[in-house]
Biopython code that builds the backbone (N, CA, C, O; Angstrom):
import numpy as np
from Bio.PDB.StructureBuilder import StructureBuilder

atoms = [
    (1, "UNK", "N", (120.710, 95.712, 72.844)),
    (1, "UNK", "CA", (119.858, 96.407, 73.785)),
    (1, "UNK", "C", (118.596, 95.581, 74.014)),
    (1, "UNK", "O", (117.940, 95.167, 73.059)),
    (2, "UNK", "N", (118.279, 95.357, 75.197)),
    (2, "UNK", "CA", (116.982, 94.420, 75.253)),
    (2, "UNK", "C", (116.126, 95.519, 75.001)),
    (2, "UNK", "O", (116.347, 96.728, 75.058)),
    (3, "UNK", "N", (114.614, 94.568, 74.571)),
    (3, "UNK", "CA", (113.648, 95.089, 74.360)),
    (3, "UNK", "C", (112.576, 95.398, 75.849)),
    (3, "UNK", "O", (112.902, 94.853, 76.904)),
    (4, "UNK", "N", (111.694, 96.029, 75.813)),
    (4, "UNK", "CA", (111.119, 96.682, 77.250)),
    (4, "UNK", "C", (109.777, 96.117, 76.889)),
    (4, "UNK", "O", (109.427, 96.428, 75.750)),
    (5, "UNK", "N", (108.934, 95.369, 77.558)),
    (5, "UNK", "CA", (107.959, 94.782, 77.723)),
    (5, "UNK", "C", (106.775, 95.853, 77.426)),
    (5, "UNK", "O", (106.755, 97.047, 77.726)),
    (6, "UNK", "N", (105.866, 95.139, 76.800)),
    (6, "UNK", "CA", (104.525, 95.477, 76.793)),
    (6, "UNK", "C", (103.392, 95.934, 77.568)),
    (6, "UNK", "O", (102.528, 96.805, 77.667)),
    (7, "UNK", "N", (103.859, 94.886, 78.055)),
    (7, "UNK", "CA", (102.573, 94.342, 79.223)),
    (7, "UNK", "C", (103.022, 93.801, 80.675)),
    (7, "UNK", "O", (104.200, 93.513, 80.884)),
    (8, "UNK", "N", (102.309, 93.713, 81.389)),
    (8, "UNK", "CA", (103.025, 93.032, 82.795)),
    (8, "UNK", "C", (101.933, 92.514, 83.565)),
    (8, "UNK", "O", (100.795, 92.945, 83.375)),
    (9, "UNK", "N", (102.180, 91.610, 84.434)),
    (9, "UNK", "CA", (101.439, 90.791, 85.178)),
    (9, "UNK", "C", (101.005, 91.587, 86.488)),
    (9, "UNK", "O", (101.754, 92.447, 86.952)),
    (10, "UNK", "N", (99.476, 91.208, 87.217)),
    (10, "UNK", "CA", (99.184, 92.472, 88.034)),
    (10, "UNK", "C", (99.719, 90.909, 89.309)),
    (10, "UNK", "O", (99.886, 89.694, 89.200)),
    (11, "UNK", "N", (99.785, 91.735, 90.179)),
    (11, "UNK", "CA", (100.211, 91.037, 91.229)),
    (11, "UNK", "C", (99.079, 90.317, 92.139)),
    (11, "UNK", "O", (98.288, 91.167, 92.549)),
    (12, "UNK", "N", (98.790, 89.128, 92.540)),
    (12, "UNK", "CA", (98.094, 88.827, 93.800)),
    (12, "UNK", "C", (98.216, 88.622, 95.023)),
    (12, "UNK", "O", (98.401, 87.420, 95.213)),
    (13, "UNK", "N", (98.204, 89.306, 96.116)),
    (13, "UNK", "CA", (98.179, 89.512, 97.026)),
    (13, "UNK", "C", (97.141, 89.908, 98.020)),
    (13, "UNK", "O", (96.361, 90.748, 97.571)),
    (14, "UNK", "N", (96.883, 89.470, 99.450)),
    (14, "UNK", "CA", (96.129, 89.823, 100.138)),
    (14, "UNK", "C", (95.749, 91.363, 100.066)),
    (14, "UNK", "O", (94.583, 91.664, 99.812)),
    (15, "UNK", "N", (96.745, 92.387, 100.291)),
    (15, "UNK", "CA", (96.748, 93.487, 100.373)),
    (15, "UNK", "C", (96.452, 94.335, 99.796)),
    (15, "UNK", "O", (96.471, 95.474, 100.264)),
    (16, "UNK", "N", (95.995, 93.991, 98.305)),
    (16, "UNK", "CA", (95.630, 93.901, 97.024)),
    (16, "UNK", "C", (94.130, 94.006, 96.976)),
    (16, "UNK", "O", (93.490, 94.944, 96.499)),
    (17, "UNK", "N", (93.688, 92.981, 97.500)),
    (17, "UNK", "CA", (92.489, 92.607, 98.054)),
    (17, "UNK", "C", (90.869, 93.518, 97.684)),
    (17, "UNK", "O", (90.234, 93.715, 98.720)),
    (18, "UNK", "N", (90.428, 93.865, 96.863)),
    (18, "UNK", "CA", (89.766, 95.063, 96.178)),
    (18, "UNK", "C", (87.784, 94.249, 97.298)),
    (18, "UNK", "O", (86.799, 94.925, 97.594)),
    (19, "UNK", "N", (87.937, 93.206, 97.478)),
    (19, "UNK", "CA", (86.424, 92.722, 98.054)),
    (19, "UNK", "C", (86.259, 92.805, 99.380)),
    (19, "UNK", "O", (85.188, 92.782, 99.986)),
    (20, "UNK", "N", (87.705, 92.934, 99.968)),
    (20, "UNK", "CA", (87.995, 93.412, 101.415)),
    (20, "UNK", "C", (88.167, 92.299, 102.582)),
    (20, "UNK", "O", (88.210, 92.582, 103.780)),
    (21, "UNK", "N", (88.238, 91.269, 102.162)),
    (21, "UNK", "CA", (88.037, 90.114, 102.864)),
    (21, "UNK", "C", (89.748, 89.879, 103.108)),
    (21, "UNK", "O", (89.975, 88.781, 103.618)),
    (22, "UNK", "N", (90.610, 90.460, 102.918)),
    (22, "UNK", "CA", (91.632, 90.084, 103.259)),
    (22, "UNK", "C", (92.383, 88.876, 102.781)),
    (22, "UNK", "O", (93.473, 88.722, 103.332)),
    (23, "UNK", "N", (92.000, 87.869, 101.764)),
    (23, "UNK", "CA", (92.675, 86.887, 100.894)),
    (23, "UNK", "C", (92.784, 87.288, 99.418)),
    (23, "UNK", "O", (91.985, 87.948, 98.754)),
    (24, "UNK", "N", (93.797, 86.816, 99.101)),
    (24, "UNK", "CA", (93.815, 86.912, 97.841)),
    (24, "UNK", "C", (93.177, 86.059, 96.937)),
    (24, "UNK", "O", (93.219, 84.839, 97.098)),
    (25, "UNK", "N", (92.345, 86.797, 95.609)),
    (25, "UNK", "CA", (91.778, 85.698, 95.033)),
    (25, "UNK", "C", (91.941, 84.955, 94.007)),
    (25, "UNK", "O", (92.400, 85.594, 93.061)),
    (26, "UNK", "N", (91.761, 83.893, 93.798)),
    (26, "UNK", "CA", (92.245, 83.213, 92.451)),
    (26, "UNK", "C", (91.831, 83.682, 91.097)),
    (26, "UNK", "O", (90.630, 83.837, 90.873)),
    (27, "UNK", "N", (92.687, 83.913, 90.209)),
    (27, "UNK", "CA", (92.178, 84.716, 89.148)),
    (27, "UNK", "C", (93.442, 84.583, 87.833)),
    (27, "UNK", "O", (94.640, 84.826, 87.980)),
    (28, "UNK", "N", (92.923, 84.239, 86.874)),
    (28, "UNK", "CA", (93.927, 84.083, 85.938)),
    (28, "UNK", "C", (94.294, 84.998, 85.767)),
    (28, "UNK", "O", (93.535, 85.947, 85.967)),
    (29, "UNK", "N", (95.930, 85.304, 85.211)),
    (29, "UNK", "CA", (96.372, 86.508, 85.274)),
    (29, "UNK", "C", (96.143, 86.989, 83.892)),
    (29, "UNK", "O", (96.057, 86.198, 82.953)),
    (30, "UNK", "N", (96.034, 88.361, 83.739)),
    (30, "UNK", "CA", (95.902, 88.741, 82.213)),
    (30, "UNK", "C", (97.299, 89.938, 82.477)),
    (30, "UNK", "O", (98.032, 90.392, 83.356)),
    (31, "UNK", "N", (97.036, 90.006, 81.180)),
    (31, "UNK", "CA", (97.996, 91.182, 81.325)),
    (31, "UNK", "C", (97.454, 92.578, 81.188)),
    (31, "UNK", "O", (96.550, 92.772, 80.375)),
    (32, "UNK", "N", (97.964, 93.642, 81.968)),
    (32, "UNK", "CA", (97.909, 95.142, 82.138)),
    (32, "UNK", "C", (98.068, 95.896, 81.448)),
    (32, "UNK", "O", (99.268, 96.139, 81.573)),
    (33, "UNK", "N", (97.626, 96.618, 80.607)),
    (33, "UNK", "CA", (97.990, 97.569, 80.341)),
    (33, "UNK", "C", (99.531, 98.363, 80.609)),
    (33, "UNK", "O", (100.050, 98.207, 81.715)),
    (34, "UNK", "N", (100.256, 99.236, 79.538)),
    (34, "UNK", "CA", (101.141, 99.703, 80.298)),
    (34, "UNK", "C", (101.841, 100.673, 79.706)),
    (34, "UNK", "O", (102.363, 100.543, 78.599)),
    (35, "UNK", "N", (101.916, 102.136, 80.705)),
    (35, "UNK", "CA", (101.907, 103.369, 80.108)),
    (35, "UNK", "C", (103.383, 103.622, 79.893)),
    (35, "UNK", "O", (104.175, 102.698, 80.077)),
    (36, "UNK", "N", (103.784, 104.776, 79.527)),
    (36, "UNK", "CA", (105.511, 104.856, 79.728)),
    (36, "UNK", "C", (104.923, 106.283, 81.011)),
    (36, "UNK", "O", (103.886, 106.842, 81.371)),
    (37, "UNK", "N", (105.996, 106.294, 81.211)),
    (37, "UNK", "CA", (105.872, 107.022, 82.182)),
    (37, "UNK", "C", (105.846, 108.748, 81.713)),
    (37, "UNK", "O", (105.130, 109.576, 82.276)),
    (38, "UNK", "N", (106.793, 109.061, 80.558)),
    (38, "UNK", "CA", (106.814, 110.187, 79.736)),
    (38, "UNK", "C", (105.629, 110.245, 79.360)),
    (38, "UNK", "O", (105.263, 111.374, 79.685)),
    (39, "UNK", "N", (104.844, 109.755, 78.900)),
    (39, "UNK", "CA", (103.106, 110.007, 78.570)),
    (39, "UNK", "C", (102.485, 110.649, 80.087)),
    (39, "UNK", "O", (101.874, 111.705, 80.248)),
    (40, "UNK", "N", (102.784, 109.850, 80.884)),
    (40, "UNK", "CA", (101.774, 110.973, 82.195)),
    (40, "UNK", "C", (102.524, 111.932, 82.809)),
    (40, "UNK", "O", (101.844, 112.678, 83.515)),
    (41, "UNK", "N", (103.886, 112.209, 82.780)),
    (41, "UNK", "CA", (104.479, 113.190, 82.948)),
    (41, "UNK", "C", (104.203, 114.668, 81.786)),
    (41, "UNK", "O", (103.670, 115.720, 82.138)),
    (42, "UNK", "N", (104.776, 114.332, 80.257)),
    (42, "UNK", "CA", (104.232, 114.857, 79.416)),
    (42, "UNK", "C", (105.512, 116.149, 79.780)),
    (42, "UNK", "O", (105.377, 117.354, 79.567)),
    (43, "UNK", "N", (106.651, 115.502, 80.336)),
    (43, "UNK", "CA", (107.464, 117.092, 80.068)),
    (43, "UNK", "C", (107.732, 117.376, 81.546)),
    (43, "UNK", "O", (108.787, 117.983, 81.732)),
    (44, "UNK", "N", (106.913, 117.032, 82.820)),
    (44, "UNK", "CA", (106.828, 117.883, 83.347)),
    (44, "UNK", "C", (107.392, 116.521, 84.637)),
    (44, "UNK", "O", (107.180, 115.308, 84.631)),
    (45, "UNK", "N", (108.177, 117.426, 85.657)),
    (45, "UNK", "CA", (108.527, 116.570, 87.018)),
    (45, "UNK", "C", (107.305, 115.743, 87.918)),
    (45, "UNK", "O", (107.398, 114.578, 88.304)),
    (46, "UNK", "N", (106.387, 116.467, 88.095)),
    (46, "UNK", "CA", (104.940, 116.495, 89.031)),
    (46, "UNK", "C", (103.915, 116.154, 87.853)),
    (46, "UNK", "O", (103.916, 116.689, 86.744)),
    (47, "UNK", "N", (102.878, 114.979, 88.383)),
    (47, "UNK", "CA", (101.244, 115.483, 88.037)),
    (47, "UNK", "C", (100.453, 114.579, 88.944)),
    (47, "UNK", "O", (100.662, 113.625, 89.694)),
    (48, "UNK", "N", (99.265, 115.454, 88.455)),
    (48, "UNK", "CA", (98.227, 114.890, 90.061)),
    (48, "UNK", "C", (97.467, 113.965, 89.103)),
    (48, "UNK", "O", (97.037, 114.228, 87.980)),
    (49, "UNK", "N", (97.402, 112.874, 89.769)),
    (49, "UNK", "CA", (96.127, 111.717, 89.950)),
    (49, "UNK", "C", (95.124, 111.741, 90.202)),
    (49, "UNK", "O", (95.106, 111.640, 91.429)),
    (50, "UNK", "N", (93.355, 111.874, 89.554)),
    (50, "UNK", "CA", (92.241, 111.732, 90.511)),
    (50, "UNK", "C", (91.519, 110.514, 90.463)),
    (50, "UNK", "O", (90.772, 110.161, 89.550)),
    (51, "UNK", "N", (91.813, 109.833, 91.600)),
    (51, "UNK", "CA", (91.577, 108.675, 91.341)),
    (51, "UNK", "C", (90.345, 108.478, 92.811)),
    (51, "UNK", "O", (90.643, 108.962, 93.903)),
    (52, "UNK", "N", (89.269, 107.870, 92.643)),
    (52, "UNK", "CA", (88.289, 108.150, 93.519)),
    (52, "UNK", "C", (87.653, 108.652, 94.459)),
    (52, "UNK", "O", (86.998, 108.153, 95.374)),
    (53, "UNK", "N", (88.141, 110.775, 93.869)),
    (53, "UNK", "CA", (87.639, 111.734, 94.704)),
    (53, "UNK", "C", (89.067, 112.191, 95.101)),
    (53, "UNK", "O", (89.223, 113.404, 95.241)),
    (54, "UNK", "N", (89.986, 111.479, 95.274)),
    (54, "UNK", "CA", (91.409, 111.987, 96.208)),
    (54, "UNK", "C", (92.374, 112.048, 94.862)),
    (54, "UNK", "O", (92.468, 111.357, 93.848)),
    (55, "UNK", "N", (92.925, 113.020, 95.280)),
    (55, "UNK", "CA", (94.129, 113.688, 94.155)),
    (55, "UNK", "C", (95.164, 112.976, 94.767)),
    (55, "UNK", "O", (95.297, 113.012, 95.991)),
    (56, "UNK", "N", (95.922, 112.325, 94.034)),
    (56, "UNK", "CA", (97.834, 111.946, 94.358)),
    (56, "UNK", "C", (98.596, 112.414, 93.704)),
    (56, "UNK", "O", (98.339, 112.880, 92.594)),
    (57, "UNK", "N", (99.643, 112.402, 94.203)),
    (57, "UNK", "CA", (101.090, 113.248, 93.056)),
    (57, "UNK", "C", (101.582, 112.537, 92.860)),
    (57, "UNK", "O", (101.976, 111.928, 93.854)),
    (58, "UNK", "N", (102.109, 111.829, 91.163)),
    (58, "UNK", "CA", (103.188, 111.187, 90.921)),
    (58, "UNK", "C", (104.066, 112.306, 90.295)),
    (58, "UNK", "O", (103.833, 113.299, 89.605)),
    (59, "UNK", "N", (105.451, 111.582, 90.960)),
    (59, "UNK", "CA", (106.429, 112.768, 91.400)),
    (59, "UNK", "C", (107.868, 112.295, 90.762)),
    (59, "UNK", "O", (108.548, 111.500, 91.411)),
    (60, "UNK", "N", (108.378, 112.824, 89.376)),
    (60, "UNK", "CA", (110.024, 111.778, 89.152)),
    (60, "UNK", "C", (110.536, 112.145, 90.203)),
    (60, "UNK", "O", (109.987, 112.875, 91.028)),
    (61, "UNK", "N", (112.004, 111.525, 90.308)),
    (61, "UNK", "CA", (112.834, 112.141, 91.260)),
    (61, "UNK", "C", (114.459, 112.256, 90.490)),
    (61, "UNK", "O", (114.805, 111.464, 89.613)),
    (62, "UNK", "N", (115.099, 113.070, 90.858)),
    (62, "UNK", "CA", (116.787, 113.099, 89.883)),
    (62, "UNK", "C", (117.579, 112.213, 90.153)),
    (62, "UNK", "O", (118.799, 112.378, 90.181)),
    (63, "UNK", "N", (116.728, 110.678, 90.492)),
    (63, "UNK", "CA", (117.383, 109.574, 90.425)),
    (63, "UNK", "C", (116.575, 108.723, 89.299)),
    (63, "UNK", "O", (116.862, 107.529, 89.218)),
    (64, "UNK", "N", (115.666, 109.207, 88.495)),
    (64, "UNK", "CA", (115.059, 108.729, 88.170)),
    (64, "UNK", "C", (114.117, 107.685, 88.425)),
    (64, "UNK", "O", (113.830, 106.826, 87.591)),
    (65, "UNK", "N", (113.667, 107.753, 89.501)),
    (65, "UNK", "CA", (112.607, 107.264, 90.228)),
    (65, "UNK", "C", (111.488, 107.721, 90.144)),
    (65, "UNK", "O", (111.372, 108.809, 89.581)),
    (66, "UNK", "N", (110.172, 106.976, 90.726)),
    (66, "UNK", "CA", (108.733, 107.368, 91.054)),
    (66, "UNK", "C", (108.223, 107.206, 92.357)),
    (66, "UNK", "O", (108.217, 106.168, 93.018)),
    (67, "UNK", "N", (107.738, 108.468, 92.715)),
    (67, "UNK", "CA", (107.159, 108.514, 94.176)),
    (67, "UNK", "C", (106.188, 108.967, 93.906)),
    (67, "UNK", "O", (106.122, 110.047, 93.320)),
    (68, "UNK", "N", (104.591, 107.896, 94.447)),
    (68, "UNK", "CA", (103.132, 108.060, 94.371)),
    (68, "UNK", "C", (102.981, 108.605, 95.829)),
    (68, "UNK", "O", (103.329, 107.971, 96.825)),
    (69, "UNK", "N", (102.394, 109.911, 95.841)),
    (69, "UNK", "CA", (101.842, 110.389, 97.110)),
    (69, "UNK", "C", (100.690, 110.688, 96.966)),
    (69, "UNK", "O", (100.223, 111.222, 95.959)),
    (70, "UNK", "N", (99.779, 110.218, 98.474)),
    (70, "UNK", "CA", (98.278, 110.901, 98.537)),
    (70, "UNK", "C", (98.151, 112.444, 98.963)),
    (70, "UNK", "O", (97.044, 112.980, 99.019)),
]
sb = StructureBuilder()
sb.init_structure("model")
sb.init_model(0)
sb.init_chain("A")
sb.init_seg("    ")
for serial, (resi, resn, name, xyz) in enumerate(atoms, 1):
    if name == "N":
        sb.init_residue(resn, " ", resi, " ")
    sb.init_atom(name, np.array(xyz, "f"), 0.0, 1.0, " ", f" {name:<3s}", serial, name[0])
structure = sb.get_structure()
């Protein structure tokens, strides 16, 4: 059985872009943090996100998937 990673690399991309200038910037990569997903579920199908004033729903699905909605 393979083993499931730790950590993971954050992605760079324009779109990404947190200074707003629309390029991506050079930046050594570190690694992320990284939750299981049963920790923010905690049991449950649905939970809301508050992430700067705006609530999102991360949502499993009975494919075992994740759908982030605002």
């Amino acid at each position: 059985m393979p083993t499931s990673p730790k950590t993971f690399s954050v992605l760079s991309h324009p779109s990404l872009d947190q200074a707003g200038t629309g390029q991506a910037s050079i930046q050594t990569q570190r690694p992320a943090p990284l939750v299981e997903s049963t920790e923010l579920l905690r049991g449950s199908k649905t939970v809301g996100i508050l992430h700067n004033g705006s609530v999102y729903r991360l949502q499993a699905t009975k494919l075992g998937k994740l759908i982030l909605t605002k």
